[in-house]
C-alpha positions, 0 to 999 in steps of 0.5 A: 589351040594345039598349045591348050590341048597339049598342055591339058593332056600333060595334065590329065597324064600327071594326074594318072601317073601320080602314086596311091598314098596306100601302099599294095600288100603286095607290093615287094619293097614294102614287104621287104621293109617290114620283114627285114625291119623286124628281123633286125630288131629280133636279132638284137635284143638284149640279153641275147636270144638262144631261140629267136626264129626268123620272121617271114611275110605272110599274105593271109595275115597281110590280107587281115591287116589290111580289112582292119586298116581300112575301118580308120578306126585306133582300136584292136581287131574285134574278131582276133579271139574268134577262131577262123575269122582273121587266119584260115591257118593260125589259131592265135594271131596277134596285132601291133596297130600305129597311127600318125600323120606322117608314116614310114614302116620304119619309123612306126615299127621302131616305136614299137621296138623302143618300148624296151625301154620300159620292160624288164626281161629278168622281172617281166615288168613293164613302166607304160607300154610294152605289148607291141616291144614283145609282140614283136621281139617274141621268139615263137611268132614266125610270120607277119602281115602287115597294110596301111591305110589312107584316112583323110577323115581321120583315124577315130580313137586317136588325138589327132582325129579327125585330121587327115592320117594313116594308120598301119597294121601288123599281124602276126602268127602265131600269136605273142604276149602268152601270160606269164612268159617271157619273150624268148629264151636267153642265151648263145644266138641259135642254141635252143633251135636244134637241127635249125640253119641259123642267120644272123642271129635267127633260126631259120627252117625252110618249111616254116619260111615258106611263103604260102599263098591262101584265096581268101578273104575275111568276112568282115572285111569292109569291101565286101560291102562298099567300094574299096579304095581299089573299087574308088581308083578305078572309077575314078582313073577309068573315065579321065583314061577315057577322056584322054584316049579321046583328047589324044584321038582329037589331037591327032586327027587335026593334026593328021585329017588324012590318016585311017588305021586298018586292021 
């Protein structure tokens, strides 16, 4: 009988222990991953970039990112051109959206970043697409926020709905892909950044490298209105970490008929 229970209470203890396939916005190795991802490909475009400022996390474009991920849905954010509705900073916020089956930050920044491929610095010509190379190589931008979401219905808009799938959103401030500019400047590594420390490659200032906290939420935001995936967890971890306070108490109480506790 003991056997029975130990075995199922192992069980229930897995289930509890095993990892949400969303990552947390704020989770820190992944925001780390997708800074450091994309300061790597800043800072080694060709040709050579003279004003290409350092990219740090911010939570307010985080928090954008991750209401629009959390619609499945392979199209960009609506609400991007109305201002107040997707950054209570930033004006102009721009988006690079990837979709698949299989997902590392790594590996869906990168297919963005080898678009370059197709994109002519000296014509501003693109072959196919470009917009999410330049977004995220464009000098001015300086923050991102990036989320990813679990679809098991599938993300609408793509060839592989509706089979299970994960799309990933990064936004960013200000916004990049202004018409008729190009990038960024070329020239020396950090010459057009006056008075700037400059870091592999990259201009970096404190106060606009400062990581800012924001109590705020979009409006639009699908949990504003129905259960989250956070709402969803909990529901569901609240009543089995029940069941196993109350397995682990029956366990012990037969085991142990004699024992009381006081407090």
């Amino acid at each position: 009988m003991m056997g029975a229970w130990s075995r199922a209470l192992t069980c229930l203890t897995l289930l509890l222990a095993t990892p949400a396939l969303t990552t947390d916005i704020t989770d820190l190795p992944f925001i780390k991953t997708c800074v450091t991802e994309h300061n790597q490909h800043r800072a080694n475009v060709q040709p050579a970039a003279s004003n290409m400022r350092y990219m740090t996390w911010d939570e307010g474009l985080a928090v954008t990112a991750r209401a629009w991920a959390r619609k499945c849905l392979f199209i960009h954010n609506t609400h991007l051109k109305e201002g107040g509705r997707v950054h209570p900073v930033f004006s102009s916020v721009g988006e690079n959206l990837w979709a698949g089956t299989h997902f590392s930050v790594q590996g869906a920044i990168k297919s963005w970043a080898d678009e370059v491929k197709d994109y002519s610095y000296s014509t501003m010509t693109c072959k196919q697409v470009c917009g999410h190379y330049t977004q995220v190589v464009w000098a001015n931008t300086y923050k991102v926020g990036c989320a990813v979401q679990y679809c098991p219905n599938g993300v609408e808009q793509t060839p592989f709905y509706p089979r299970q799938a994960f799309i990933f959103v990064c936004n960013y401030g200000t916004a990049g892909n202004v018409f008729n500019q190009k990038p960024y400047r070329t020239g020396p590594e950090c010459r057009d950044c006056t008075g700037e420390l400059c870091e592999n490659r990259l201009c970096r200032n404190t106060d606009r490298d400062a990581l800012r906290n924001y109590n705020w939420t979009p409006d639009w935001d699908p949990a504003l209105s129905e259960c989250g995936s956070l709402c969803k967890a909990v529901l569901i971890t609240r009543p089995v970490s029940l069941l196993v306070i109350f397995i682990s108490v029956y366990c012990i109480q037969r085991r142990y008929p004699d024992l009381f506790a006081y407090t």
